[in-house]
C-alpha positions, 0 to 999 in steps of 0.5 A: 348524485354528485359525490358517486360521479366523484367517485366514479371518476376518482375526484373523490378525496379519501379522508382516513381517520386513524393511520394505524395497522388498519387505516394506513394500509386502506390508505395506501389502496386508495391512493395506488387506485390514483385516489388522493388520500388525506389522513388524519392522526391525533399522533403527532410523531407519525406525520412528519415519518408519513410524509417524508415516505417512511414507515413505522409498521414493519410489514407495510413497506417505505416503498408504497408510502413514498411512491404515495407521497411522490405522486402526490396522492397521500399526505398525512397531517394532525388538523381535523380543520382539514376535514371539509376538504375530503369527500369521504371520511372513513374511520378506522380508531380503536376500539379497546376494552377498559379496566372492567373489560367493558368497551371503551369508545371514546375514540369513536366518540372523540372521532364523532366529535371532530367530524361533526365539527366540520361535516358539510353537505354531501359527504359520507363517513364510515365507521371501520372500528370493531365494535357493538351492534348500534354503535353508528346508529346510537353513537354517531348519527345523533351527532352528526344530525344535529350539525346545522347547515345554512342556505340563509341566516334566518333559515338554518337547517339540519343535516339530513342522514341520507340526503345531506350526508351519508352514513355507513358501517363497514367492518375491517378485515386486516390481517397483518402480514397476511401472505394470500390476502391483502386489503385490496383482496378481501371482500367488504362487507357495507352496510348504511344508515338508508338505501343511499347511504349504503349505494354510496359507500358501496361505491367509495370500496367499489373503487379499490376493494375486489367485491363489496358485500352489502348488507341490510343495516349498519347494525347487520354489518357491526354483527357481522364483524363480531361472529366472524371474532366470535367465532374464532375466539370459541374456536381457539378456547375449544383447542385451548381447553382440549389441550390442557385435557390431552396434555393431563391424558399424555396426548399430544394436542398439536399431533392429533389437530393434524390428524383431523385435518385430513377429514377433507369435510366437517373440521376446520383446524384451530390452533392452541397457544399462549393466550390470545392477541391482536385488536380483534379475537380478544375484545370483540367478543366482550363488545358483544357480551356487553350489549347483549345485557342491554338486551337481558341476555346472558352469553355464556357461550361466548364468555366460558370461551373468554375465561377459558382463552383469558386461562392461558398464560398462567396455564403456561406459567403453570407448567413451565413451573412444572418442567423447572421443577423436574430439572430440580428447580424453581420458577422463582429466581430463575431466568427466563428468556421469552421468545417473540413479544408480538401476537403473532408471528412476522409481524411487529403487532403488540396489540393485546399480545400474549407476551406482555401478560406472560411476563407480568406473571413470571415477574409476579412469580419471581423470575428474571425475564428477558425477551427476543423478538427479530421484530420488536428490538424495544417493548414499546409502551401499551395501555396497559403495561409499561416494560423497560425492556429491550431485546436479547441477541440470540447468541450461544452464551446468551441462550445457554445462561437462561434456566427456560426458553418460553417460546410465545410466538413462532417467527420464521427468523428464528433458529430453531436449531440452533436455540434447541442445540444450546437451550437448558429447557425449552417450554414450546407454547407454538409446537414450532419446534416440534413442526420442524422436527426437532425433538429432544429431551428438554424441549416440553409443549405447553 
């Protein structure tokens, strides 16, 4: 085939559809393997930052944008008219939930769309978005086989899936800011439309990832990615609920994980917290619920799980009003500085964080709430909430006219020291203070 030499001999042009925290690092990976990269985004402010060899993801570095679009193996541009040029298209949008908590994907669809309007024989496309059993099959193929293609006027013919083009499934794995695994070092997981299909897309992640793992089907590659979050997520509910029965018991959640770590089989360690976040945990389990239905399958497992990690915030919000009312104070009227507003530390993610529905709920309860965050010096707009908030400098008069300091997310940047010698009460969602020793009477665990 000629697209495997291309890509055999690295004269495959990439096509990346979506340059966010998945698609521009997979891009990168690419290009640093001397492929030339061409994404695409419907944002219009990210291009010019792209490639001018800047960024606006803290935890990828300038550095590997600019020697990208140095060496010329990366630009960034808006027009999907473009899209004949690449031989590969691989699609990394989101895949959120709507109002019903049902799944939204029109970015998908809107992608399909695009694509379809421009596919050419002999490229492949794969889709990288988190999303239910069938969705490449039901959502994309149908509008990909029905592009017309002409050897002569009189006799135009379809796009054949397997012949003409190649279609595929391959669920992302980032971890944002992940110190022992990068893009290049986790192993991909492919699964095609035919046998062709998956040769070829094997062959395109080959090139840049350090094992690809083929699967039988695209809807076995789109299952996959959803037990691996499901798995988390019922793992993540299981300590959540523990931790509010200990917690009523007066036994310390984070103390006696750390004890059954030390069983060297049969445990592996989970961790409560605020609430759930980032693109993945909090909604794929839902994607799975919802086709399940389809399917006259009920998932209570998983949705018991979804209630329980959903609990969290106000179960917070609910024991900070306890600690306030020991100190002969109320929740209503007091100021609240929240402490990190990414979903999880070192990084400057917002995706579904945690954060953002702790300050709705302490606003709802009449609170004044400030935040900090090293890493998120203005709370950008997100679908769902619109905060005009910036962050609060961490200095000792800052810290000590706050009635609570409710940490939600434990960065290394911040002093712990330093915040637990001038905090008024302190309400500890990541046991980060007790992890580094410091234990007085005004620090509570929630």
């Amino acid at each position: 085939m000629e697209l495997l030499q291309k890509i055999e001999n690295k004269s495959a042009v990439i096509g990346i559809v979506g340059l966010g925290y998945v698609g521009l690092p997979l891009g990168l990976e690419f290009a640093e393997k001397d492929f030339f990269v061409l994404g695409f985004d419907i944002d219009e402010t990210k291009i010019p930052v792209l490639n001018s060899g800047k960024t606006y993801i803290k935890h990828i570095k300038a550095d590997r944008i600019k020697n990208a679009v140095d060496n010329k193996k990366f630009e960034a541009t808006s027009d999907f008219s473009r899209l004949p040029e690449v031989d590969a298209i691989i699609i990394a949008v989101p895949t959120p939930l709507d109002e019903h908590r049902e799944p939204d994907i029109s970015f998908i669809e809107n992608s399909g769309k695009a694509i379809a309007k421009y596919l050419r024989k002999g490229q492949i496309v794969v889709l990288e978005s988190s999303t239910y059993p069938g969705t490449t099959d039901e959502v994309l193929l149908p509008l990909f086989e029905n592009v017309e293609f002409t050897q002569n006027k009189e006799n135009p013919k379809k796009l054949v899936v397997g012949e003409d083009f190649y279609l595929a499934f391959s669920p992302e794995r980032e971890d944002p800011n992940n110190p022992n695994f990068t893009t290049a070092t986790i192993p991909k997981v492919v699964g095609g439309v035919t046998p062709n299909c998956s040769k070829i897309a094997n062959a395109v992640y080959s090139g840049v990832i350090v094992k690809t793992v083929p699967v039988s089907s695209t809807r076995a590659a789109e299952a996959t990615k959803l037990l691996e979050n499901i798995y988390r997520s019922i793992n993540i509910a299981l300590v959540n609920e523990l931790k509010m029965v200990f917690d009523r018991m007066g036994i310390d959640v984070w103390e006696v994980i750390d004890a059954a770590s030390t069983k060297p089989f049969g445990f592996n360690a989970f961790y409560p917290g605020p609430g759930l976040g980032g693109h993945c945990i909090p909604i794929d389990p839902f994607y799975l619920t919802w086709k399940a239905r389809e399917f006259e399958i009920n998932t209570k497992f998983i949705e018991l799980a979804g209630e329980i990690n959903t609990y969290q915030p106000y179960y917070v919000v609910e024991r900070t009003m306890d600690f306030l009312n020991e100190k002969r104070k109320t929740l209503n009227g007091s100021k609240v500085l929240l402490l990190g507003a990414a979903y999880k530390k070192n990084i400057d993610d917002m995706r579904e964080s945690p954060s953002l529905k702790l300050i709705e709920i302490l606003r709802e309860r009449g609170a004044e709430v400030n935040y900090s965050d090293p890493y998120i010096p203005v709370l950008p707009k997100t679908r769902k909430y619109k905060f005009d908030m910036v962050s609060v400098e961490l200095t000792e008069e800052n810290i000590k006219k706050y009635d609570v300091v409710l940490l939600s997310t434990d960065h290394d940047d911040f002093d712990y020291k330093f915040i637990a010698e001038h905090a008024q009460l302190i309400v500890d969602t990541r046991n980060a203070f007790g992890k580094r020793g410091l234990k007085t009477e005004n620090i509570y665990k929630a």
